[in-house]
C-alpha positions as CSV (number, residue, x, y, z in Angstrom):
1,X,43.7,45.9,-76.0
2,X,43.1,42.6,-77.3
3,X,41.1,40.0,-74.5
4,X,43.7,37.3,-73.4
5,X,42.4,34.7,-75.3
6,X,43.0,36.8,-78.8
7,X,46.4,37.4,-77.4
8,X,47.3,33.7,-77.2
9,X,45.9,32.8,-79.9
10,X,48.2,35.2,-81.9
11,X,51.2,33.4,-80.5
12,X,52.6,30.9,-82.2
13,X,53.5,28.0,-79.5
14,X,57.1,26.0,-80.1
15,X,56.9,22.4,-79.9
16,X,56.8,21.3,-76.3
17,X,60.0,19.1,-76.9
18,X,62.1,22.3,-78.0
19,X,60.7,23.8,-74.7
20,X,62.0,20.8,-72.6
21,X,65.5,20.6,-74.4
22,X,65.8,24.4,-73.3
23,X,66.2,22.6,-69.5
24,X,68.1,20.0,-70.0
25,X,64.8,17.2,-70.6
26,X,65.6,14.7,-73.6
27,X,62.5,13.8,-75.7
28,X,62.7,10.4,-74.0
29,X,62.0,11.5,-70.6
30,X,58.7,13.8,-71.9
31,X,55.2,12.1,-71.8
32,X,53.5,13.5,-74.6
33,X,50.1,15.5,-74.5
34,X,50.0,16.5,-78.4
35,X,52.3,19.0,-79.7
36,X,52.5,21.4,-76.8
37,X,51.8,19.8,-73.2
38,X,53.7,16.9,-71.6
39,X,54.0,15.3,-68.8
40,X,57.4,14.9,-67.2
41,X,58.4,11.5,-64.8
42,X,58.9,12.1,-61.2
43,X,62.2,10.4,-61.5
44,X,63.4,13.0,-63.0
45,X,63.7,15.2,-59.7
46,X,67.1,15.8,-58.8
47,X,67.5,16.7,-55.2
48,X,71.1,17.8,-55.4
49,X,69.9,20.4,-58.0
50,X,67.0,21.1,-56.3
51,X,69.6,22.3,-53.2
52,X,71.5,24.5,-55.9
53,X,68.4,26.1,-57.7
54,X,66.7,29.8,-56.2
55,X,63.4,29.2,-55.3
56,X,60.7,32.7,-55.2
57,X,57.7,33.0,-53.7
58,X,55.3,35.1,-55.3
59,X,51.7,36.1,-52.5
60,X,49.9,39.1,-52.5
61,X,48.3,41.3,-49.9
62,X,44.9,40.7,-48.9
63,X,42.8,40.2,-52.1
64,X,39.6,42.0,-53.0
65,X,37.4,41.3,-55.6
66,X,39.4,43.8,-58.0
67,X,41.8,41.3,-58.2
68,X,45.6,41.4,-57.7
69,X,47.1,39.5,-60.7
70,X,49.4,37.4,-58.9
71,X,49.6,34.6,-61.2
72,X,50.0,37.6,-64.1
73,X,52.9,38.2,-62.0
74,X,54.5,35.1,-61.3
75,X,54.3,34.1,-65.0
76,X,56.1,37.6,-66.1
77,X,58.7,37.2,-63.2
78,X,59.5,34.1,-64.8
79,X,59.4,35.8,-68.4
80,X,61.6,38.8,-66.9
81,X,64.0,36.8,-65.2
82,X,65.1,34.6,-68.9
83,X,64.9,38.0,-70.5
84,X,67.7,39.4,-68.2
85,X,69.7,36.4,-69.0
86,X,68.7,33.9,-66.6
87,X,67.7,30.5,-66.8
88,X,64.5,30.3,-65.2
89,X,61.2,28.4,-64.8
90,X,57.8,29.2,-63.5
91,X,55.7,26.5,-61.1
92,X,52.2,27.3,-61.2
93,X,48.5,25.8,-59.9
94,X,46.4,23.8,-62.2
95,X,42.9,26.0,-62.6
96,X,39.7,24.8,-61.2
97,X,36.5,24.1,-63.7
98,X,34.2,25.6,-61.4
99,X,35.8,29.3,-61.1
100,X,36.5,29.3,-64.6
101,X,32.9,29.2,-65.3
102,X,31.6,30.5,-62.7
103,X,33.8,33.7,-61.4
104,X,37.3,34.0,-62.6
105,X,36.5,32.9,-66.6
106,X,40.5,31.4,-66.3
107,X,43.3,31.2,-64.2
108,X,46.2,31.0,-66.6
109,X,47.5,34.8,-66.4
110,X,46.5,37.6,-67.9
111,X,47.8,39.6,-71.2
112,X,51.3,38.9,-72.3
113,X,52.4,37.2,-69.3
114,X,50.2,33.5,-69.9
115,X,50.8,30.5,-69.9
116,X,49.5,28.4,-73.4
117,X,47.7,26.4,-74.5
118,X,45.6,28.2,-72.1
119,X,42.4,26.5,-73.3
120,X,43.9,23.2,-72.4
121,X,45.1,24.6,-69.0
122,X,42.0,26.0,-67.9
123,X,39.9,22.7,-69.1
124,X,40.5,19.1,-69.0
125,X,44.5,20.0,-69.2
126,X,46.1,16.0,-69.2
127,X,43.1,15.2,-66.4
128,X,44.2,15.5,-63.4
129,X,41.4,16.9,-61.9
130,X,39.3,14.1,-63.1
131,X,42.3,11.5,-61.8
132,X,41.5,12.8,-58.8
133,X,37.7,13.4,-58.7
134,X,37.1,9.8,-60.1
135,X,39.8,8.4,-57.6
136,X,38.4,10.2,-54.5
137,X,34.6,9.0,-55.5
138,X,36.0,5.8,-56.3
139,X,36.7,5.6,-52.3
140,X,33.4,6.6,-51.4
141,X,31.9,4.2,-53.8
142,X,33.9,0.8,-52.6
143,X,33.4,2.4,-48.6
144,X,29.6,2.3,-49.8
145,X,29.3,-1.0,-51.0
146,X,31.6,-2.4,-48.2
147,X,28.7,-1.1,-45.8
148,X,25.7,-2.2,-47.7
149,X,27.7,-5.6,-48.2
150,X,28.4,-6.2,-44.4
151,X,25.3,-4.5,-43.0
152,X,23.9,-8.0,-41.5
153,X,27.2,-9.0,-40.5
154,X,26.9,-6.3,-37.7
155,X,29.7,-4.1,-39.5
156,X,28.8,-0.5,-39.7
157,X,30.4,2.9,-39.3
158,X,29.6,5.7,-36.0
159,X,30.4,8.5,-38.4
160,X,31.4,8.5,-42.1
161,X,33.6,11.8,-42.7
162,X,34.3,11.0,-46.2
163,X,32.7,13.3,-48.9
164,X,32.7,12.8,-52.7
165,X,33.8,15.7,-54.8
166,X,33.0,17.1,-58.4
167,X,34.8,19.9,-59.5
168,X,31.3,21.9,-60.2
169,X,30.7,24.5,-57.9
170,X,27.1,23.6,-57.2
171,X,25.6,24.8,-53.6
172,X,22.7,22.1,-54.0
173,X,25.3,19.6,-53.6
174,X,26.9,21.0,-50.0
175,X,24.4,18.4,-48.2
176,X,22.1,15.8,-49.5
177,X,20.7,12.6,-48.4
178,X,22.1,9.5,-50.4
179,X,21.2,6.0,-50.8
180,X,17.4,6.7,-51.4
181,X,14.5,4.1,-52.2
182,X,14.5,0.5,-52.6
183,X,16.9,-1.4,-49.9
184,X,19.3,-2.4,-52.8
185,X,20.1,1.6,-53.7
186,X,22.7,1.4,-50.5
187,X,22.0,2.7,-46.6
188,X,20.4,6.1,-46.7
189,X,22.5,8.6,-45.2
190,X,23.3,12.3,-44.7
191,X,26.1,13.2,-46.9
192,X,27.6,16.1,-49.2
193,X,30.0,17.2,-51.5
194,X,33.1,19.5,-51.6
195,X,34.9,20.6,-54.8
196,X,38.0,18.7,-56.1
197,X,40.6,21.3,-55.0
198,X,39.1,20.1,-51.4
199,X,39.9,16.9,-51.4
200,X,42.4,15.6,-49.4
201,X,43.2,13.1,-52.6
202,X,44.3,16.6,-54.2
203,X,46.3,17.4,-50.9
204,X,48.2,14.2,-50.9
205,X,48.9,14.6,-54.8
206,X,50.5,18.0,-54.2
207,X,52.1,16.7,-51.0
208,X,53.8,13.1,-52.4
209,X,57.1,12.7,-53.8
210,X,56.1,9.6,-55.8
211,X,53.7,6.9,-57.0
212,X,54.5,4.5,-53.5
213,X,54.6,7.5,-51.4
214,X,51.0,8.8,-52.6
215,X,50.2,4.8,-52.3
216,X,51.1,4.8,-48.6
217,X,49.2,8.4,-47.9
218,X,46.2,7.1,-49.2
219,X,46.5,4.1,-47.7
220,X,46.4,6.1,-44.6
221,X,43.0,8.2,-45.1
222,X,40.3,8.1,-42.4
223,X,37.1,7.2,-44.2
224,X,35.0,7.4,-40.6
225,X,34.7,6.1,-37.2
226,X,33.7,2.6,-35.6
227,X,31.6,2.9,-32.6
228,X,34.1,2.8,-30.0
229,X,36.2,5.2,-31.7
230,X,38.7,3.1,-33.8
231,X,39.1,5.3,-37.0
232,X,38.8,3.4,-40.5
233,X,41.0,3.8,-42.8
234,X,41.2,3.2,-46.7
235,X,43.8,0.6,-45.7
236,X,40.8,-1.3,-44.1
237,X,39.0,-1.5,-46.9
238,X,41.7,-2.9,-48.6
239,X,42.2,-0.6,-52.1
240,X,44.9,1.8,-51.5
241,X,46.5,0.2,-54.4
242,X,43.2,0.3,-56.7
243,X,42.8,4.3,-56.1
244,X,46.8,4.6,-56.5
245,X,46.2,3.0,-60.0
246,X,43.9,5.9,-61.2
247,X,46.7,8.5,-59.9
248,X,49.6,6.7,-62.1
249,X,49.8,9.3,-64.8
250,X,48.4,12.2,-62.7
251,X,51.9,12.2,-60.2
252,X,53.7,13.4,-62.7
253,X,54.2,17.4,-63.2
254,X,52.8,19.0,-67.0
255,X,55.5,20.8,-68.8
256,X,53.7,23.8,-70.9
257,X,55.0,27.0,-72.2
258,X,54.9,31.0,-71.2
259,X,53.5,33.6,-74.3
260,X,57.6,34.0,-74.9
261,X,58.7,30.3,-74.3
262,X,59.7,30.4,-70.9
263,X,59.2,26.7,-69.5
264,X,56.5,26.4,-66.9
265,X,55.4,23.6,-64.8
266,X,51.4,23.2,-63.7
267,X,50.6,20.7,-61.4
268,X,47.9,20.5,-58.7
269,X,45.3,22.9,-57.6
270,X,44.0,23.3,-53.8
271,X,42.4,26.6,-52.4
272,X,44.9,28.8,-50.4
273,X,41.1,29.6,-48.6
274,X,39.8,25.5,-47.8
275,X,42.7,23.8,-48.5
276,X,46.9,24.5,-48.3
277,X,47.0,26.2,-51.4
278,X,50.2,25.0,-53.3
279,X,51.4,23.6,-56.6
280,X,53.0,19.8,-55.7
281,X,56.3,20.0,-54.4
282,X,57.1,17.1,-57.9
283,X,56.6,20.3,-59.6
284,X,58.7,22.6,-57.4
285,X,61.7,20.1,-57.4
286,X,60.7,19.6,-60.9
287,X,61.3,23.2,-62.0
288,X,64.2,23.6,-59.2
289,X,66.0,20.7,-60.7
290,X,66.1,22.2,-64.6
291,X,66.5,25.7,-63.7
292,X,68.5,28.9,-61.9
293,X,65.7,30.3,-60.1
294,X,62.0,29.0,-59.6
295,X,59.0,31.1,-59.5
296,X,56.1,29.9,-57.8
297,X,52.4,31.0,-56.3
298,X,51.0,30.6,-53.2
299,X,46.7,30.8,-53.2
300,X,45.3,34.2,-52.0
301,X,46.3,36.8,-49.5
302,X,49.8,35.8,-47.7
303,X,48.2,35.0,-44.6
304,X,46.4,32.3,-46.3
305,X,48.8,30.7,-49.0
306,X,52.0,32.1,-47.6
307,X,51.6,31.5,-44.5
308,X,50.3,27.3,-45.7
309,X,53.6,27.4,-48.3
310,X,55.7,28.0,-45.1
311,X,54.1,25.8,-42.4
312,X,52.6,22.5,-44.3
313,X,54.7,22.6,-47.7
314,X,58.1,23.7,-46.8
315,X,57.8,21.8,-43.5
316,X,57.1,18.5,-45.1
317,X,59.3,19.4,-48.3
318,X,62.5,20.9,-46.8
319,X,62.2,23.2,-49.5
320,X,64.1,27.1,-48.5
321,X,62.8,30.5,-50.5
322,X,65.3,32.5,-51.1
323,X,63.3,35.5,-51.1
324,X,58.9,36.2,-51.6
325,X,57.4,38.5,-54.0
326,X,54.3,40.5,-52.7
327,X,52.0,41.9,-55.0
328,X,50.1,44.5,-54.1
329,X,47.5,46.8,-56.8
330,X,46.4,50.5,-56.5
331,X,43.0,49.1,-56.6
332,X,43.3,46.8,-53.7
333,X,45.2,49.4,-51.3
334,X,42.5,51.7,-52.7
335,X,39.8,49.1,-51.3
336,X,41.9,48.0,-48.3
337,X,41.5,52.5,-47.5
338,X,37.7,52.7,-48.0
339,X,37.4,53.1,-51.2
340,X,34.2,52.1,-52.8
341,X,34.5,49.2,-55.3
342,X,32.4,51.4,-57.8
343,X,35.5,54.3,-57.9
344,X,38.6,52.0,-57.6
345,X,39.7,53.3,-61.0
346,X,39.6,56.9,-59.8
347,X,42.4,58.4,-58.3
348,X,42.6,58.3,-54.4
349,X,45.5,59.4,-52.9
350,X,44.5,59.2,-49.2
351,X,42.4,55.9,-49.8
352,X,46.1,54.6,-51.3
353,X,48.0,55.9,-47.7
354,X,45.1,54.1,-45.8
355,X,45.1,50.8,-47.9
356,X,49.0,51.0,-46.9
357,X,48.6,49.1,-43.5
358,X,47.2,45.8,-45.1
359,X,50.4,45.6,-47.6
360,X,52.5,46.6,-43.8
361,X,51.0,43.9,-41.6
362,X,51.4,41.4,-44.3
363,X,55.2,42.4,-45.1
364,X,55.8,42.2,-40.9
365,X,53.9,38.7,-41.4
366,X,56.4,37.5,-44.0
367,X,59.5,38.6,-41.7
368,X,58.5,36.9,-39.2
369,X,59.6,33.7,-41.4
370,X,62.8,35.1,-42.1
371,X,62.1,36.5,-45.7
372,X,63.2,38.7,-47.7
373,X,60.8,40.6,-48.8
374,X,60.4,42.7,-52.2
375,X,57.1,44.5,-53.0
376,X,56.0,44.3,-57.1
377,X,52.8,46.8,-57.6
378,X,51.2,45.3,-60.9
379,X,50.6,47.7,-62.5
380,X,47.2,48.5,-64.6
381,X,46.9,51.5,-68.0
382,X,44.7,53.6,-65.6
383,X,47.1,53.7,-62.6
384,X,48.7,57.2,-61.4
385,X,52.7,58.2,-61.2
386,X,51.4,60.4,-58.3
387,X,49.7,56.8,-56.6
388,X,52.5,54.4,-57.8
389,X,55.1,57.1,-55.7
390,X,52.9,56.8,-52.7
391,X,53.7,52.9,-52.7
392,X,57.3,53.3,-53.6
393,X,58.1,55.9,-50.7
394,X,56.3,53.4,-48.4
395,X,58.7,50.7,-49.5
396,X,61.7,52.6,-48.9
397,X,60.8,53.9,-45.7
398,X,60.3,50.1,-44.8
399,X,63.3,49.1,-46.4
400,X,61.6,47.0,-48.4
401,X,63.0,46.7,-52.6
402,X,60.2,48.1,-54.9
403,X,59.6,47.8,-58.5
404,X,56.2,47.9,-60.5
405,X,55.1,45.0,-63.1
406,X,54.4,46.0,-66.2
407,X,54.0,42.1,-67.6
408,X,50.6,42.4,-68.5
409,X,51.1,45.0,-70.9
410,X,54.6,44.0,-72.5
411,X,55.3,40.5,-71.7
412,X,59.2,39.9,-70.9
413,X,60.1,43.5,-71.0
414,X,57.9,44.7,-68.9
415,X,59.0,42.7,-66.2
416,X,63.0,43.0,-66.5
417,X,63.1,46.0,-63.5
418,X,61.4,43.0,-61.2
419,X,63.4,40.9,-62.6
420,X,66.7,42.4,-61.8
421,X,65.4,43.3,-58.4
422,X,64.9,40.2,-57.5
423,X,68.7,38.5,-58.4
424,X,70.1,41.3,-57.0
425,X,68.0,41.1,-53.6
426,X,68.7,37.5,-54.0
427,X,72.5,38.0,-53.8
428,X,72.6,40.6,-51.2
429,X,70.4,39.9,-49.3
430,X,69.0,36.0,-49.3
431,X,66.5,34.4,-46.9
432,X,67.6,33.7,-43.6
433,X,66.5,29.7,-42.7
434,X,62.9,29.4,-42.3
435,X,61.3,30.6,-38.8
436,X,58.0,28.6,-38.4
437,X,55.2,30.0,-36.9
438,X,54.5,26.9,-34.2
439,X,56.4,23.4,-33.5
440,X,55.2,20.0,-34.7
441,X,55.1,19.1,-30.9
442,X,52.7,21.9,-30.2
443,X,49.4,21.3,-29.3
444,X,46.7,22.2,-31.8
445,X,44.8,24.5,-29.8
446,X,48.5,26.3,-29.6
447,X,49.4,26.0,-33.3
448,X,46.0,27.7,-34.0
449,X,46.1,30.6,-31.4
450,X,50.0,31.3,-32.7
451,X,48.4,31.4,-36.5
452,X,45.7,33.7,-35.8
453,X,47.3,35.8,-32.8
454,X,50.5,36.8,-34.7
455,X,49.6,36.6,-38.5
456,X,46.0,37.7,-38.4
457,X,45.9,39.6,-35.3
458,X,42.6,37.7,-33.6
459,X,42.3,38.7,-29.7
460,X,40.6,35.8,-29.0
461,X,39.5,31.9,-30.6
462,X,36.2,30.3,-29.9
463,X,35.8,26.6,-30.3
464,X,32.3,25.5,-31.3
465,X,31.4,22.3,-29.2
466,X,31.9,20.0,-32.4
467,X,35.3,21.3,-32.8
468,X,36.5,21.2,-29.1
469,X,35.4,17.2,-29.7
470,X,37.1,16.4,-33.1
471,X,40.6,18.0,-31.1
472,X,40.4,15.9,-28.3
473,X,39.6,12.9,-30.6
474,X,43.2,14.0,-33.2
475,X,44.9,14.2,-29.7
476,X,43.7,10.8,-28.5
477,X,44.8,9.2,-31.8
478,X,48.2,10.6,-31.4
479,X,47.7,13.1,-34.9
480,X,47.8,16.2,-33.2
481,X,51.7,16.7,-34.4
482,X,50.5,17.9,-37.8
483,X,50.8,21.3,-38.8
484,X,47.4,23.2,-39.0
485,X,45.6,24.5,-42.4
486,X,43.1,26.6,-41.4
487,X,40.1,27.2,-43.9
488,X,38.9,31.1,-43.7
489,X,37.8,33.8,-46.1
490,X,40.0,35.3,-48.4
491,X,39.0,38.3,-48.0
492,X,40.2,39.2,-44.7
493,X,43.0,38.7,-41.9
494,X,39.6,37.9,-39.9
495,X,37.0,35.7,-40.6
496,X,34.7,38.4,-41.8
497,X,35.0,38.7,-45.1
498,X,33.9,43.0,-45.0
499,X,36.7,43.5,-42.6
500,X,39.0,45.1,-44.8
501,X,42.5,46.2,-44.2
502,X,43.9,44.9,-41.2
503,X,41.1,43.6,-38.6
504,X,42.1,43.6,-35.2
505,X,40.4,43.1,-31.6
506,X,38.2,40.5,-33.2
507,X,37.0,37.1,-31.9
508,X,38.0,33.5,-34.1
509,X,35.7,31.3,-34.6
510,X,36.5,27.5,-35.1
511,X,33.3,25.5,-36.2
512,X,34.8,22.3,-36.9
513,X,38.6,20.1,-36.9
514,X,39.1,18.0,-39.8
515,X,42.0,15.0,-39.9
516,X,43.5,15.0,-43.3
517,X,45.6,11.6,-42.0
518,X,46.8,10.7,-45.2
519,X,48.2,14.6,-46.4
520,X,49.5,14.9,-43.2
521,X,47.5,17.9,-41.4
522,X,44.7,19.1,-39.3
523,X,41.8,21.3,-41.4
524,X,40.5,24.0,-38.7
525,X,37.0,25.1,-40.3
526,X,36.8,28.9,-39.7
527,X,33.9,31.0,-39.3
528,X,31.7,30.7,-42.4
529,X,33.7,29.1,-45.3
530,X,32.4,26.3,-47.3
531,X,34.2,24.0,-49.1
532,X,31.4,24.0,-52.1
533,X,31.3,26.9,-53.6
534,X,28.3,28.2,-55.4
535,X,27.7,30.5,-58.6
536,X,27.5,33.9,-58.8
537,X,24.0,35.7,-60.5
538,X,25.6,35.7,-63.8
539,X,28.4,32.5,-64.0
540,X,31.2,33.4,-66.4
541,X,29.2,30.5,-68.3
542,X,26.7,32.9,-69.5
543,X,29.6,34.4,-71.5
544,X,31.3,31.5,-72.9
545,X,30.8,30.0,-76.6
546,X,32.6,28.2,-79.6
547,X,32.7,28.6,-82.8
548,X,34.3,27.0,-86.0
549,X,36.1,25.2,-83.2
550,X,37.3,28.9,-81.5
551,X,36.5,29.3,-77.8
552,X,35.2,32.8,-76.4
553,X,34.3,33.7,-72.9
554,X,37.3,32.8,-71.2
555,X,39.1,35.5,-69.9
């Protein structure tokens, strides 16, 4: 079979304006990005629509380093669901540079079910990631030269919590020490970096119904803390406007195209495993407004970007799934039963039986919102009829709608049983109204133990000293009402990331509490998780080239 980049490049993409006229956008409301990427105006959001339109969650059981596909999925749900005669649209995550060349090699599907110009997508794309790398730097920047400025006018900062970000995953960056040598290079200080998808600039992005409304979040950042506690905010220094300036274009949702034309909608990119996970909600409402039903992704295992899409986007949104999608693979049940990465491909019946429980505990998990749930196995050429059964007799037993995703392999077609699945699941048997895991009035140390006591299944939490701290300082500036994003492996319900298919009777561990003031929610830091990656021995880089203008390497 050809790679995925040979496949889209045999596919001959339709101008981006036919695309938009096929949901209702006139050529006057499309920012143009060339021929075949555009960016649509947030005023073009119609929430009356958006009450009207079918919104789908597609998650995924517990990953594994196999893979799962769910963005393969989401893309050929979308494909599946025009091909049965329905008018639908797919909302998806922009990639990150730094998994593209160092682990995944591209995030824009897989096979036949892609989204195009998948070059673009999984590069510089219309910028955003650099709107909001130069825009969260820019902060640090003017907070650094405010410092060095008023140093002898006894003006300093306790605590500076306020990292820059590149979107690089580069370990040597995690911690450094800035401002070294001669007095005029700035005040030396411990620092770091995260990567972009960390920032909380990328969180308020995803999280912001407008320009103003971004404005105001950013407005409300806490940079660091004066020394009797009084947090500083961006406001204080005065620029919230400045940094809103370098987000003007990036608000707005990119309109791009599936392998068969089916519209899609790719805007924002935070980790489901450091950050909340989700596209913006522009680009839900977006997508909801021009179009009968809405695909959409949530980062990771459900636990992680499920679980976020509920609490944090939902909540802030109002937005109401009508049903979620889980995807599950052989070879991730196979890993989820013991199997040994090395013999996934094999067949293992028992290992299949035994991987069972993770897909289980995450379908009880997604109940307990009040979904609807319907399992798609996506399917791969060396999978079993005897394996696939195993799944689907599981399913029924649980009541839960089955049907196996064959998108990778035949675009459109080979996603029509999903598809049809789904509408009908959707009519029967909707949603009910969302059932969130904790209040807003909650306390945090409550919101946390509900997350990880009923969705993960921890026995116990442990506060590390610095985290106990940071909690009592949210509570004392009256921000402990946010909901909680809690940063973990994605590898496991537990913080362990070898703890595979359902942990239980383990111990949480919370290293640190971060305020994202501005997004709107409280990052719990748990057990070993940083938010700078770092490369693997051989970086999809190594495998990566142009030639006569034609880009290998990316997957």
């Amino acid at each position: 079979m050809k790679t995925d980049i040979e496949i889209a490049h045999d596919y001959k993409m339709q101008d981006i304006r036919d695309i938009a006229k096929q949901s209702g956008i006139a050529d006057e409301n499309l920012n143009l990005y060339g021929n075949y990427m555009a960016k649509v105006p947030v005023g073009q959001i119609d929430e009356k629509k958006v009450a009207e339109s079918n919104l789908i969650l597609v998650t995924a059981i517990t990953p594994t380093r196999a893979g799962v596909g769910k963005t393969t999925v989401s893309i050929g749900l979308s494909m599946g669901l025009n091909h049965i005669g329905k008018k639908a649209i797919v909302a998806l995550r922009e990639p990150s540079l730094g998994p593209c060349f160092g682990m995944k090699g591209g995030a824009a599907g897989g096979g036949y079910a892609q989204v195009v110009p998948m070059e673009d997508i999984n590069l510089h794309f219309t910028g955003d990631f650099h709107a909001i790398t130069a825009a969260n730097n820019m902060i640090s920047a003017l907070l650094e030269n405010f410092l060095y400025q008023n140093q002898n006018k006894g003006k300093c900062l306790r605590e500076i919590v306020w990292k820059r970000v590149l979107d690089v995953n580069d370990r040597t960056l995690r911690s450094i020490i800035s401002g070294v040598g001669a007095k005029a290079n700035g005040i030396t200080r411990a620092t770091g970096f995260d990567i972009t998808p960390a920032s909380e600039i990328m969180a308020i992005l995803c999280l912001s119904k407008d320009l103003d409304d971004l404005k105001n979040k950013i407005g409300r950042i806490v940079l660091g803390y004066e020394h009797d506690g009084t947090p500083f905010y961006v406001d204080d220094l005065g620029v919230a406007g400045a940094i809103a300036i370098l987000l003007k274009d990036a608000i707005h949702p990119n309109l791009v195209q599936t392998l068969e034309g089916t519209p899609a909608f790719i805007h924002g990119g935070p980790f489901a495993n450091i950050a909340h996970g989700c596209n913006s909600v522009v680009a839900t409402k977006m997508a909801m407004t021009h179009a009968q039903y809405v695909v959409t992704e949530a980062g990771f295992g459900a636990d992680l970007g499920a679980e976020k899409f509920f609490n944090i986007k939902c909540r802030k949104a109002g937005l109401q799934p009508k049903l979620t999608v889980l995807v599950a693979t052989l070879q991730g049940l196979k890993m989820h039963g013991g199997q040994d990465i090395s013999k996934l491909k094999e067949q293992a019946p028992e290992a299949v039986t035994q991987g069972l429980a993770n897909m289980e505990k995450h379908i009880d998990n997604l109940r307990s919102f009040g979904q609807s749930v319907v399992v798609a196995l996506n399917r791969y050429d060396f999978d079993s009829d005897q394996e696939i059964d195993i799944v689907r007799e599981r399913c029924a037993r649980l009541d839960v709608p089955f049907a196996v995703n064959n998108a990778y392999a035949e675009g459109a077609a080979g996603a029509a049983q999903l598809a049809q699945i789904v509408v009908e699941t959707i009519e029967k048997k909707p949603s009910d109204p969302l059932v969130f895991t904790y209040n807003d009035e909650d306390s945090i140390e409550d919101k946390i133990s509900k997350i990880a006591r009923n969705l993960y299944g921890a026995r116990s939490i442990f506060y590390y000293e610095t985290a106990r701290e940071n909690m009592k300082m949210i509570e004392d500036m009256g921000m402990a009402h946010y909901p909680v994003c809690i940063a973990k492996t994605q590898y496991s319900f537990s913080t362990d990331a070898k703890a595979y298919g359902v942990a239980k009777d383990f111990e949480m561990n919370i290293h640190d509490l971060i305020v994202n003031n501005g997004a709107g929610m409280i990052v719990a830091i748990a057990g070993d998780i940083l938010r700078m990656p770092g490369l693997p021995k051989k970086p999809q880089a190594m495998f990566m080239d142009i030639n006569d203008g034609i880009i290998t390497g990316l997957s």
